[in-house]
Every structure is written in C-alpha cells, then in structure tokens.
C-alpha positions in Angstrom: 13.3 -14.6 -1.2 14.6 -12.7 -4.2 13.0 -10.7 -6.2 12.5 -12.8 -9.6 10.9 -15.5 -7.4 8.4 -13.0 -6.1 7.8 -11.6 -9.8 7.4 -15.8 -11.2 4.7 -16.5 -8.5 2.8 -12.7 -8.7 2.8 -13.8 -12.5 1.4 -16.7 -11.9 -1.3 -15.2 -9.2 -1.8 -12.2 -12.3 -2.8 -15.4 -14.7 -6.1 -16.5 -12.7 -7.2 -12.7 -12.2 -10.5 -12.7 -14.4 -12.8 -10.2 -16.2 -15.5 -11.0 -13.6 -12.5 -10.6 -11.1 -12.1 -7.1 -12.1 -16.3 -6.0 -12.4 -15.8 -7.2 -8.8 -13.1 -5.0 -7.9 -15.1 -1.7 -9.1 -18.3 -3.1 -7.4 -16.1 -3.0 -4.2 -14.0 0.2 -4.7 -17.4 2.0 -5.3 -19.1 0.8 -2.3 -15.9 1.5 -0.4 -15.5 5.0 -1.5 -19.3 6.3 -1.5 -18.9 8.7 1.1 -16.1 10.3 -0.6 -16.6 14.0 -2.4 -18.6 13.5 -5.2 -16.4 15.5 -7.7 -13.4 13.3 -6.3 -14.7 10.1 -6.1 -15.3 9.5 -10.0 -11.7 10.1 -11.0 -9.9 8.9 -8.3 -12.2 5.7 -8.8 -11.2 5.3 -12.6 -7.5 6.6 -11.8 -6.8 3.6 -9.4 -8.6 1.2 -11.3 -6.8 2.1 -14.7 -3.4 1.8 -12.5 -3.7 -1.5 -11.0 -5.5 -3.2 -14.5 -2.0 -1.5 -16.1 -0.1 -2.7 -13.3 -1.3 -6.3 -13.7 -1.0 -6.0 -17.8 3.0 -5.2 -17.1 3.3 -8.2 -14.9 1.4 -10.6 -17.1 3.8 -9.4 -20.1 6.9 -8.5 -18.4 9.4 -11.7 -18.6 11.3 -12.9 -15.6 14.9 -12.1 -17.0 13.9 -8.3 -16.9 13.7 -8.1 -13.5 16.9 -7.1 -11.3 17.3 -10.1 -9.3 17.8 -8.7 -5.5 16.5 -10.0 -1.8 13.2 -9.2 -1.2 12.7 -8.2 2.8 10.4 -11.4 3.4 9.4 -10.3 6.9 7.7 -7.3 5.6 6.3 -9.0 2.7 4.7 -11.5 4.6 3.4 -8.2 7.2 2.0 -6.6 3.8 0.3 -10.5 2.8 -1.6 -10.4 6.5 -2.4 -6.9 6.7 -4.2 -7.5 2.6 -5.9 -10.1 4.6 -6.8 -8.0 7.6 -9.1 -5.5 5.2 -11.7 -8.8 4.4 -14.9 -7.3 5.6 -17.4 -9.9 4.1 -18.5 -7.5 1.5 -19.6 -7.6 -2.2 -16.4 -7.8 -5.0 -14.1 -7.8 -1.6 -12.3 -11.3 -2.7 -11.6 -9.9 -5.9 -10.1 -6.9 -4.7 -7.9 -8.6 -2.1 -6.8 -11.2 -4.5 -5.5 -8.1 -7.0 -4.2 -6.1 -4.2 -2.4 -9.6 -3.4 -0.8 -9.6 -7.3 -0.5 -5.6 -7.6 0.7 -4.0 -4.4 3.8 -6.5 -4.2 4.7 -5.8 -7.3 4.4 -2.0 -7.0 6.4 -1.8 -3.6 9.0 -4.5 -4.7 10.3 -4.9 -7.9 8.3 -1.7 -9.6 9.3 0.6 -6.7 6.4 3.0 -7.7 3.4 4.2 -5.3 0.2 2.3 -4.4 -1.5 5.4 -5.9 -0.2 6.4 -9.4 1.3 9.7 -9.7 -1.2 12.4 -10.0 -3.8 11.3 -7.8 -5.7 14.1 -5.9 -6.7 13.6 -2.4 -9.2 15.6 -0.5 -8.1 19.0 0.0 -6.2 19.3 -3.4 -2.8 18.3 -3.2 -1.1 15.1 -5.3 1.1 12.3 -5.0 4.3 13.9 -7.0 7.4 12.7 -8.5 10.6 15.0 -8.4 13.7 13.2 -9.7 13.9 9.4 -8.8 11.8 10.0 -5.8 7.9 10.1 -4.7 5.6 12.1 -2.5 2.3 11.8 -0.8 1.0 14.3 0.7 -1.4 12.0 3.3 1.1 9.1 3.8 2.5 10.6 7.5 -1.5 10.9 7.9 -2.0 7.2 7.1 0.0 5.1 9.0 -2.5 2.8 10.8 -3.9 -1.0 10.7 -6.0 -0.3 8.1 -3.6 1.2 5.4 -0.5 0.2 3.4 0.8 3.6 3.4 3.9 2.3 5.4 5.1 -0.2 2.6 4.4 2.5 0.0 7.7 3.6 -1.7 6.5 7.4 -1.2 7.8 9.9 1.0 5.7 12.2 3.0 5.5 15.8 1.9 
C-alpha cells in the first residue's frame, strides 16, 4: 500500500466520525484517565482531545495530491489496526475512541510523521514530548513499550 491510498480511505473513515462520536470519545478518555494527578489530568485531557479533533480536521481538508505518494510498511500497519482492536474493553464512548484512534493514529505515524501525543504534552513527573530540529522526543516512550501501548509505532525517539 502507498501512502495516498491510506490517506483516500482514512478520509473516508474521517467522513463518518460524528459529533456524538467525539462526546463519546471524552466520555471514554475521562473514565480512562481518572486515576491520573488531578492537576494533570485536565490539560492533558483537553491537549489530546484538541490534537486528534485537529488531526482529523487536516485529514477531512487535506486533498489527496498533497500527500507524498511513498510505500506504506503494510505489515506494521495492519499490527497497529489489531493492537487499536486489542484496547476494546466493553466500556462507555470505547467504539468511538477506537474508531478515531483508527482514522487519527495512521495518519499521525504515516503520512503526518508527528507523535501520538502533540508536542508539549507533560507526563507525570514533569518532563515533555519535545521537538529539536526535524526530530521528536518522549520522555516515557522506552517506558512504554508493551501490549497495551502504541508507543512503538510512535515517530518519537526516547529521551
């Protein structure tokens, strides 16, 4: 698969995502993030939300032709599609959040290039995702890589 073909069909995924859709998603993210530090949760909460909804604005107005057309690595594309699918928990708004992270996260890793988490965002213990020249940091993504993340697909580098 090349790239444009996995931009036309994430645009056509990004078409379906509803309002109600994304109400979902923040019902989800909050119940998945209440044990967090209060004085964290909030803004790390809005900052992820406000990324993805600007994330899936971009692809619904970004046109084919402005994507550089280059081969996608399908076999970890399709391990990024079944480890989205691996998080379903049967909880509240958890649909909705899969099928953004299904739109979103491709596009980020893929044809954006940029982190899963915008730059800026503060984890627990203070420290940021950073951008120096053409490159990314995390500070948690050599902390992350497990079954239940997508840190590994993330174009960051560890810190």
């Amino acid at each position: 698969m090349r790239s444009r073909e996995l931009f036309k069909k994430l645009r056509e995924m990004a078409k379906d995502f509803s309002i109600q859709d994304l109400i979902n998603v923040r019902v989800f993210l909050e119940e998945d993030m209440k044990y967090l530090p209060e004085g964290y949760k909030e803004q790390y909460l809005r900052n992820q939300i406000m990324y993805f909804i600007n994330t899936l604005n971009e692809i619904k107005k970004k046109k084919e032709e402005d994507i550089e057309d280059c081969p996608i690595n399908e076999e970890k594309l399709r391990t990024l599609f079944e480890r989205i699918e691996d998080f379903k928990r049967g909880v509240k708004g958890e649909d909705s959040f899969i099928k953004l992270s299904k739109i979103v996260v491709p596009y980020l890793i893929f044809i954006g290039e940029k982190p899963l988490h915008p730059v800026g965002t503060r984890f627990p213990g203070g420290l940021c995702i950073v951008k120096r020249g053409d490159k990314y940091y995390c500070p948690v993504k050599n902390k992350q890589k497990n079954e239940y993340s997508l840190c590994e697909f993330c174009v960051c580098e560890g810190l």
